[in-house]
C-alpha positions as CSV (number, residue, x, y, z in Angstrom):
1,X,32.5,-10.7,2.6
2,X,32.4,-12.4,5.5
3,X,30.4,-11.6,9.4
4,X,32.9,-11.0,12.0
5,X,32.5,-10.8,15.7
6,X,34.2,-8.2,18.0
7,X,35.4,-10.0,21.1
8,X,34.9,-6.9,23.5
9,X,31.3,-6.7,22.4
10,X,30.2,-10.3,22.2
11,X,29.6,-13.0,25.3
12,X,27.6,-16.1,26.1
13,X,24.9,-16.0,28.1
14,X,21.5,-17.3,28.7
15,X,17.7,-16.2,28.2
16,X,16.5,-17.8,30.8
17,X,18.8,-18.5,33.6
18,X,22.0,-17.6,35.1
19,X,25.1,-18.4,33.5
20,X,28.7,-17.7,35.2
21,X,27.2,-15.5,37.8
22,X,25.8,-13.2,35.0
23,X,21.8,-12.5,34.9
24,X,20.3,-14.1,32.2
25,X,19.3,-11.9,29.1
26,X,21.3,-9.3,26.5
27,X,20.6,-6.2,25.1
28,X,20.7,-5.7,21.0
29,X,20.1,-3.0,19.0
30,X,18.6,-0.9,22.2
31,X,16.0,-4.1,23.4
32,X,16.6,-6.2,26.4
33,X,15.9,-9.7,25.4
34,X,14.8,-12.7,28.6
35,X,12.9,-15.5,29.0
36,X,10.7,-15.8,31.9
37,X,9.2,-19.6,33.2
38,X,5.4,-19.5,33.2
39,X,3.3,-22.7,33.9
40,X,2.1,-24.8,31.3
41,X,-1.4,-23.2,30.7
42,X,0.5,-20.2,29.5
43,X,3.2,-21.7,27.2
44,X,3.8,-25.5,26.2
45,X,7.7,-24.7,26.2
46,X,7.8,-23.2,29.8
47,X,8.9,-20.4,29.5
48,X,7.8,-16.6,28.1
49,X,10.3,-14.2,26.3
50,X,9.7,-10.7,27.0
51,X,11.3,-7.6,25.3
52,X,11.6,-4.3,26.8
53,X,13.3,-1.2,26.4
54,X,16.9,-1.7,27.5
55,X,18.0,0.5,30.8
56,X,20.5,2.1,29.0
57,X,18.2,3.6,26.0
58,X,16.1,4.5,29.1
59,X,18.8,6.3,30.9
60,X,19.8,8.5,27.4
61,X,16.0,9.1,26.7
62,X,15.2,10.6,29.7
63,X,18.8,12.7,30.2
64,X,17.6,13.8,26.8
65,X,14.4,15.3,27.9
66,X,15.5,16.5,31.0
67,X,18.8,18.5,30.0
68,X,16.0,19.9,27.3
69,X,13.8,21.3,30.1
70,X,16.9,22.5,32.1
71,X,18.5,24.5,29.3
72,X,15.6,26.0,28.2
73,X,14.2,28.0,31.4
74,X,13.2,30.9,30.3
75,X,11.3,29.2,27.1
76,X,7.8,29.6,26.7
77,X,5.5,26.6,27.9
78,X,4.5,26.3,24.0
79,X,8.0,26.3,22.9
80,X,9.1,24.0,25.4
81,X,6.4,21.4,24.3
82,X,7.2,22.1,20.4
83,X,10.9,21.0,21.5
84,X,9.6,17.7,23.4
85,X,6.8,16.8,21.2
86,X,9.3,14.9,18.4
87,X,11.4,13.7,21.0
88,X,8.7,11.6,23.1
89,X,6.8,10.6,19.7
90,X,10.0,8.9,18.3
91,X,11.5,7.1,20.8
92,X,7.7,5.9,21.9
93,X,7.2,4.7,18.4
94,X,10.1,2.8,17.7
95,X,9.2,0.7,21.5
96,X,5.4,0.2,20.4
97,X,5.9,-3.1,19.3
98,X,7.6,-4.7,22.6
99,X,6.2,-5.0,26.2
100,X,7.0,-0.8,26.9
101,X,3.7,0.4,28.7
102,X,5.1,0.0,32.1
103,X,8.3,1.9,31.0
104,X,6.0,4.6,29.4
105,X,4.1,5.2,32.5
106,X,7.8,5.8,34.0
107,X,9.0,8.0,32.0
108,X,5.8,10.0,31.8
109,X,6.4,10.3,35.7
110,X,9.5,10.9,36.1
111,X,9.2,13.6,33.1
112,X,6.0,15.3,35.2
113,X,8.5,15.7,38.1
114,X,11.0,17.9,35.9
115,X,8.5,20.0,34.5
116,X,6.7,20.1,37.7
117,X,10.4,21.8,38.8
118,X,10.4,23.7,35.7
119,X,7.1,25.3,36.6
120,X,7.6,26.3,39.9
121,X,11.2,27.6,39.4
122,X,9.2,30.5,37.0
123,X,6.7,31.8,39.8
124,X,8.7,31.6,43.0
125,X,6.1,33.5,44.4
126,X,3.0,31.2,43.6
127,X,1.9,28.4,45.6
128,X,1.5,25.1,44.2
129,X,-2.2,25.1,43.3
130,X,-1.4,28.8,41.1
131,X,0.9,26.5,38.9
132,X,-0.4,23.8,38.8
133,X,-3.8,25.5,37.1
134,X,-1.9,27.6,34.8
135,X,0.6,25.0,33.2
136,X,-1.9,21.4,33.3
137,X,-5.3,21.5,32.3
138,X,-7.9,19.1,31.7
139,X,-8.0,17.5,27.8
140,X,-9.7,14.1,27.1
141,X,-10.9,13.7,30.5
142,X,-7.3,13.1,31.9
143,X,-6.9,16.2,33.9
144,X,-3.2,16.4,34.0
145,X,-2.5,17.5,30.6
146,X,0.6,19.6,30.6
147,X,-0.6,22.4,27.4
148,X,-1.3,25.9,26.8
149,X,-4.7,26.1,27.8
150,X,-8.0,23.7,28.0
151,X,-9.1,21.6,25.5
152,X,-11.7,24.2,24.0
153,X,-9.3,26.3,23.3
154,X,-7.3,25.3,20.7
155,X,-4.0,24.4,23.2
156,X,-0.5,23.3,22.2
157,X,-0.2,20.2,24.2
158,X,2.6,17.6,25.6
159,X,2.5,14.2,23.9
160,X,2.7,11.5,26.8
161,X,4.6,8.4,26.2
162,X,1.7,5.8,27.4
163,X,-0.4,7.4,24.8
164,X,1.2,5.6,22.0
165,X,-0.5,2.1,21.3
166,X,1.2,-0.7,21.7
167,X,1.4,-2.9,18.4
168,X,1.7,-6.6,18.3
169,X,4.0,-8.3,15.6
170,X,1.6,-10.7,13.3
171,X,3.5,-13.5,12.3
172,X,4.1,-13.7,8.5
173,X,1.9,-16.0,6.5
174,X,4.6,-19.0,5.6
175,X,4.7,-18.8,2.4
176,X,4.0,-14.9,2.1
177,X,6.8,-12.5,0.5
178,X,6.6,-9.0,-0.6
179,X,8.1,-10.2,-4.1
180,X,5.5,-12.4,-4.9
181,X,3.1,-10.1,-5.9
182,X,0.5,-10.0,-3.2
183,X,0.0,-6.3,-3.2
184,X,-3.4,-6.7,-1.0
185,X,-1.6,-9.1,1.8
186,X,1.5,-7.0,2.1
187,X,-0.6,-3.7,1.7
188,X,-3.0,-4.5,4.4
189,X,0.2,-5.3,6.6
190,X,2.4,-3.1,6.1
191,X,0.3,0.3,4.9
192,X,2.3,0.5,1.9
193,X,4.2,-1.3,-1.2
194,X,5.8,0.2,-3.9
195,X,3.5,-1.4,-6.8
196,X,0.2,-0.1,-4.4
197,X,-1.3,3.8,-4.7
198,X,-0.3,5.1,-1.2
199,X,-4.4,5.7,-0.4
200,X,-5.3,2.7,-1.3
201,X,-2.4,0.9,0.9
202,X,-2.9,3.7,3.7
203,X,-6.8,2.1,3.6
204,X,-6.6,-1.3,3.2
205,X,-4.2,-1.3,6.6
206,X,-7.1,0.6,8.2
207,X,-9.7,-1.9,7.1
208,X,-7.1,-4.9,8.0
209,X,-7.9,-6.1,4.3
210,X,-11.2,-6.3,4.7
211,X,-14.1,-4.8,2.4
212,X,-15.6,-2.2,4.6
213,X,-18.9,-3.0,2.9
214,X,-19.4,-6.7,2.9
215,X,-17.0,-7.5,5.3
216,X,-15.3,-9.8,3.5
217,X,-11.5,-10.1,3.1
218,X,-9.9,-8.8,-0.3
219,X,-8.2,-11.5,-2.3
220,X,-5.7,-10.8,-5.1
221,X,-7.7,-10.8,-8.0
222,X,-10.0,-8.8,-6.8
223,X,-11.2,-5.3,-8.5
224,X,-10.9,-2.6,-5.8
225,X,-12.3,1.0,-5.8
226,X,-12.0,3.8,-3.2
227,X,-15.2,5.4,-2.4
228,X,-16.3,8.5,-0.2
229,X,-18.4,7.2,2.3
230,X,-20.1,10.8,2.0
231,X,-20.6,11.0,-1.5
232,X,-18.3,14.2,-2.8
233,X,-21.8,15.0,-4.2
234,X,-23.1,15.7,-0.8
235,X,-20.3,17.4,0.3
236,X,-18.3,14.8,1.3
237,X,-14.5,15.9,1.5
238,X,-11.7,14.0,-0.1
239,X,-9.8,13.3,3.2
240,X,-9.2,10.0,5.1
241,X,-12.1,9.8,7.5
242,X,-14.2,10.0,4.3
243,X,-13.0,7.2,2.5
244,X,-13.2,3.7,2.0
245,X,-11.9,0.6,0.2
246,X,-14.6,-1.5,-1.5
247,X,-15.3,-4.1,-4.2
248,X,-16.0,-2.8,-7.4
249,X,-19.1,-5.0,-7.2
250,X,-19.6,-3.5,-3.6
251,X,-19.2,-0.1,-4.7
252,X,-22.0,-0.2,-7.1
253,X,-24.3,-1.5,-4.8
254,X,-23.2,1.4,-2.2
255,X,-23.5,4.2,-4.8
256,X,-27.0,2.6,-5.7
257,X,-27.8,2.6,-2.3
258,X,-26.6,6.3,-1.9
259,X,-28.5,7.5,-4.8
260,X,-32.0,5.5,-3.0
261,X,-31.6,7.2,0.3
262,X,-31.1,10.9,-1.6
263,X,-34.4,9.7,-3.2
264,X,-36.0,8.9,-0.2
265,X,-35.9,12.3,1.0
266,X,-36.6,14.5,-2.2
267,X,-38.5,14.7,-5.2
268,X,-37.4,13.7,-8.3
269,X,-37.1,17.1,-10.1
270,X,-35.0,18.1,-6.9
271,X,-32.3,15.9,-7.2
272,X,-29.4,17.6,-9.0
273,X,-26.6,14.9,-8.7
274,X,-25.4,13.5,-12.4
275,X,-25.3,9.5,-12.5
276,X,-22.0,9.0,-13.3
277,X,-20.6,12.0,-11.1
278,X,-19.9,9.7,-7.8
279,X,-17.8,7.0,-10.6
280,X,-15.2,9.9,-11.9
281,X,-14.7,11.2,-8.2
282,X,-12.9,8.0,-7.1
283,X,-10.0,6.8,-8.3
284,X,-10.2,2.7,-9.2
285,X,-7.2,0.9,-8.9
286,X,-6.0,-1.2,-12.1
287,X,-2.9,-3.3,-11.6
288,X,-1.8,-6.3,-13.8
289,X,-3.1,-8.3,-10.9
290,X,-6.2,-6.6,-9.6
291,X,-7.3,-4.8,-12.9
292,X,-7.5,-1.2,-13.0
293,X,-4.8,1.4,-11.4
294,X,-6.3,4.4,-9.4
295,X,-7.1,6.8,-12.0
């Protein structure tokens, strides 16, 4: 099976300057790809390659959310945003990893000005100011939020594209593959591999492979638990905010620890906690090459 190339859709042409009167740079697979010269105190080679959003992917995004918000006039504000929400969250996160916050802030504006329409073209008989108070409200501290009410009040609101973070591709380790059995490298990457309990690749991304107890980074052989930084003892809830990745050597300590400061503030003959209660709550993760699988 061979690659072959289809001569309406393929052309030479250059990154970084013109060639046969056409601008330099190409789209592929919805990116605009070109190479800018920068002095030498910004890159030995000369030059900078910046990728972007193509014009075209622009164009179709924001038709998409505009024929949206004219076909749906007579939709309620909270239906309207339930429609938008997916749309704006998806196309923002598949540009998150290229140059896009310009573009984002774009978008956002132009997509203001349609709903801005939108608005008015429901109270004909309002002035500006009425509209403008009923339909964006304050959330965050940005005061133009377009939602359902103010922030205290439990509102349905729009997601804006420039709120999605833009994340930088990390260059590969050179010798690094997802088949040779690195399950912490490749976990801390990526968030996930197939050999790796979801929770425990969902945290080690979080922590960036590091120990979130001694700070130091995990390495392959290494015995890893999942504690709740609020022991489930205590209360603590079995959710993501309350949880942790640690050595098992680091989790000890911290459960000793946990157990000192209880002490600290009750007597003895208060304390109702069993010893070994805070070791069956979390799950310890046994694989053939870190020893234990979460339980």
């Amino acid at each position: 099976m061979g690659l072959e190339l289809k001569p309406s859709k393929t052309r030479l042409t250059h990154t970084l300057h013109k060639y046969e009167y056409e601008e330099p740079g190409f789209n592929f697979l919805g990116f605009f790809i070109r190479q800018f010269t920068v002095g030498k105190y910004h890159s030995k080679q000369g030059f900078k390659t910046i990728i972007t959003p193509s014009n075209e992917k622009q164009k179709i995004h924001y038709d998409r959310i505009a024929s949206i918000i004219n076909d749906h006039k007579a939709l309620s504000q909270e239906a309207l945003i339930g429609k938008l929400n997916p749309i704006i969250k998806g196309w923002s996160n598949y540009y998150s990893t290229v140059v896009s916050k310009e573009i984002y802030s774009k978008l956002d504006h132009l997509m203001y000005l349609k709903l801005k329409a939108w608005a008015e073209r429901r109270h004909p008989n309002k002035n500006r100011g009425w509209v403008t108070k009923k339909y964006w409200h304050t959330i965050g501290g940005n005061n133009w939020v377009f939602s359902t009410a103010q922030e205290d009040k439990n509102p349905t609101r729009l997601y804006r594209h420039d709120e999605t973070p833009i994340v930088r591709h990390v260059k590969v380790k050179g010798e690094a593959s997802p088949y040779n059995g690195n399950l912490v490298y490749w976990s801390s990457r990526m968030g996930t591999h197939p050999e790796m309990p979801k929770k425990v690749a969902t945290l080690l991304k979080q922590q960036k492979g590091k120990c979130a107890f001694c700070g130091l980074y995990f390495r392959t052989e290494d015995l890893l638990e999942v504690d709740h930084i609020i022991p489930r003892s205590k209360r603590g809830k079995d959710e993501y905010k309350n949880l942790q990745v640690l050595h098992k050597h680091c989790h000890d300590s911290k459960t000793a620890l946990d157990g000192l400061i209880g002490g600290m503030h009750l007597d003895k003959h208060q304390i109702t906690e069993e010893p070994d209660e805070v070791k069956v709550s979390r799950p310890v993760l046994k694989t053939s090459r870190f020893g234990d699988e979460a339980a």
